[in-house]
C-alpha positions as CSV (number, residue, x, y, z in Angstrom):
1,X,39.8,87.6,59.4
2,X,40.1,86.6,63.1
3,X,38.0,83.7,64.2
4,X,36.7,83.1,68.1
5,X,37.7,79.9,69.2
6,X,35.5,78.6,71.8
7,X,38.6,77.5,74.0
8,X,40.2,81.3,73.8
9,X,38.6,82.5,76.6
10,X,39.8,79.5,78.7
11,X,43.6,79.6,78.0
12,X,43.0,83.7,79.1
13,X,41.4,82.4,82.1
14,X,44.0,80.0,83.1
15,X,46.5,82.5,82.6
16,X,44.9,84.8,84.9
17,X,45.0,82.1,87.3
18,X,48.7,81.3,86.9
19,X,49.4,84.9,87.4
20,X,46.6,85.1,90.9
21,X,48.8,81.7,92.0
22,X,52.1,83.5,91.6
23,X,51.1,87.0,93.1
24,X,49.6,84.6,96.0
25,X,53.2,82.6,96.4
26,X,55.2,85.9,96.4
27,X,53.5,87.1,99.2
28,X,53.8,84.0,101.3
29,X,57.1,83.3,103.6
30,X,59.3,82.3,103.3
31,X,59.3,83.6,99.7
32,X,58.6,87.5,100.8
33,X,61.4,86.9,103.5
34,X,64.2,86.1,100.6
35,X,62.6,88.7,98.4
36,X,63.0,91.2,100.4
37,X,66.4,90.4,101.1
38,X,67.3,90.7,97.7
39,X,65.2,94.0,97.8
40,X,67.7,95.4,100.5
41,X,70.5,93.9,98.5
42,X,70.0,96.3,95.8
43,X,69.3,99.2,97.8
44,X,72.0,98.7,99.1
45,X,74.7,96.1,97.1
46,X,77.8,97.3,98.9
47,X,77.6,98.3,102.6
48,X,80.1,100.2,104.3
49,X,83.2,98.2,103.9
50,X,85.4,100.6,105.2
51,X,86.1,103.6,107.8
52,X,87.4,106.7,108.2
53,X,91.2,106.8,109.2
54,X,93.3,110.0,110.0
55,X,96.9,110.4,110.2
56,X,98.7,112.8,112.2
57,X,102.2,112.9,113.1
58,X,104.4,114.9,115.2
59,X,108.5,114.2,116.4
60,X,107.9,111.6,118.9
61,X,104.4,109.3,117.9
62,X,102.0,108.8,115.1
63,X,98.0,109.6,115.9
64,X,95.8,107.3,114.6
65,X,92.3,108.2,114.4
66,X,89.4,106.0,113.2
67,X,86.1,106.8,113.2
68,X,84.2,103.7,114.2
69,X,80.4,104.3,115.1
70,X,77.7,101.7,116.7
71,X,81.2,99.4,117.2
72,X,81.5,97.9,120.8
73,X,85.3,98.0,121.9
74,X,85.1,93.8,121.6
75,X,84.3,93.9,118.2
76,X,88.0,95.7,117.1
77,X,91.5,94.6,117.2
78,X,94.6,96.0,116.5
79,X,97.9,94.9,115.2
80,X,101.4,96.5,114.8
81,X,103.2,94.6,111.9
82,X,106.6,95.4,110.2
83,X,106.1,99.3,110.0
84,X,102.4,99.0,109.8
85,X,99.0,99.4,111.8
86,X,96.2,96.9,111.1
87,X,92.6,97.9,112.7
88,X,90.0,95.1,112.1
89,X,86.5,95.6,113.2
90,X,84.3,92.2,113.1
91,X,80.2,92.9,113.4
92,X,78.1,90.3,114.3
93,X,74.4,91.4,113.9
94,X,71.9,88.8,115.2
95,X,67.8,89.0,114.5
96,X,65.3,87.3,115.3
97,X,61.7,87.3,114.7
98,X,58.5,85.3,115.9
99,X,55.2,84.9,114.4
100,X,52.8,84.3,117.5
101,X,49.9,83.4,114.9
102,X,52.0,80.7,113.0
103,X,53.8,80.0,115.6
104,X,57.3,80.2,114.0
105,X,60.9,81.6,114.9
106,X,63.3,82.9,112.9
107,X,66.7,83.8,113.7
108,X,69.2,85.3,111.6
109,X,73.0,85.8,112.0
110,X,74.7,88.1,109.6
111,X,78.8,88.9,110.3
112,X,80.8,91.8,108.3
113,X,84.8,92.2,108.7
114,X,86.2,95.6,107.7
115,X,89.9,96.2,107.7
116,X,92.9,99.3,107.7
117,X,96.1,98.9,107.4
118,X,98.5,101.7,107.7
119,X,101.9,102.1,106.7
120,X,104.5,104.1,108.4
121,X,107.0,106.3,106.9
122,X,109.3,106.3,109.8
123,X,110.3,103.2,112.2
124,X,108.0,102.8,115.0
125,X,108.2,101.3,118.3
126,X,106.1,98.4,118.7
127,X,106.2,98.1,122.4
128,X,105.1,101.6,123.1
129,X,101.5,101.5,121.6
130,X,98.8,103.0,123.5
131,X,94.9,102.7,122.6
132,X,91.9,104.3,123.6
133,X,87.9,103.8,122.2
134,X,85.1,106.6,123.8
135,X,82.2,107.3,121.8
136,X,83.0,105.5,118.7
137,X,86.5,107.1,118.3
138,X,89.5,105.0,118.4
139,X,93.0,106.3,119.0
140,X,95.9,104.9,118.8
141,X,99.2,106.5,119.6
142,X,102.6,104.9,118.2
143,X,106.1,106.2,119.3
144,X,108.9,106.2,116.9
145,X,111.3,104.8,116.9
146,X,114.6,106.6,117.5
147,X,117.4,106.1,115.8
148,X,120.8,106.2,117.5
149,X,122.4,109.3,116.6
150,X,126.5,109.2,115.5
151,X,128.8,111.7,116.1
152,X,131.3,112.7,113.8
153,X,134.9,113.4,114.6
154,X,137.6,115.9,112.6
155,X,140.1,113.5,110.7
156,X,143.2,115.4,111.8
């Protein structure tokens, strides 16, 4: 047999209260600002860390194609290491925001690195390495390396 309590409906109360106080302090800043960045976390835990490479090869050079969109030509480097290609793309995105009514600024700096390295089947030549970036498409062309070629005589 349940009894009322005269102070039951005051613990409910003050629990609806706690709850108003918390709903209130989520929606403030700079709570809502890091809540929603663990909102687009989770949308999105993983963002591109990686781009598209393609490969193609003929007698004299390697074509190296990477597909590198929104990139400014600053933002990549290339290097030509012990058989291998190395693009790396750094992408510094700066925001900022102001509140005119509470007169605040905010300004946030996020920086991503992606990477490809490529290995080479054949020898290439280092110093003949020639690059070119339009449109968000890089291309790199690498000469190989030639070999010396030996001649072989009749033993007589």
């Amino acid at each position: 047999m349940a009894t009322n309590h005269p102070d039951r409906p005051k613990k409910h109360e003050t629990l609806e209260q706690w709850f108003k106080s918390m709903n209130q302090l989520m929606q403030e800043k700079p709570v809502k600002g890091f809540l929603q960045s663990i909102d687009d976390f989770f949308r999105q835990p993983f963002p591109q860390s990686s781009f598209s490479v393609r490969v193609n090869e003929n007698v004299n050079e390697y074509v190296v194609t990477a597909e590198l969109p929104g990139i400014k030509k600053e933002d990549i480097s290339i290097d030509v290491i012990n058989n291998s290609l190395t693009i790396l793309v750094n992408k510094t995105e700066m925001v900022s925001e102001i509140n005119d009514i509470e007169k605040t600024e905010m300004h946030m700096a996020s920086s991503r690195q992606y990477s490809r390295t490529v290995p080479f089947a054949h020898p290439i030549n280092d110093k003949k390495v020639r690059a070119s970036y339009r449109n968000g498409l890089l291309e790199i062309k690498i000469a190989k390396k030639q070999g010396k070629k030996i001649d072989i005589f009749i033993d007589e």
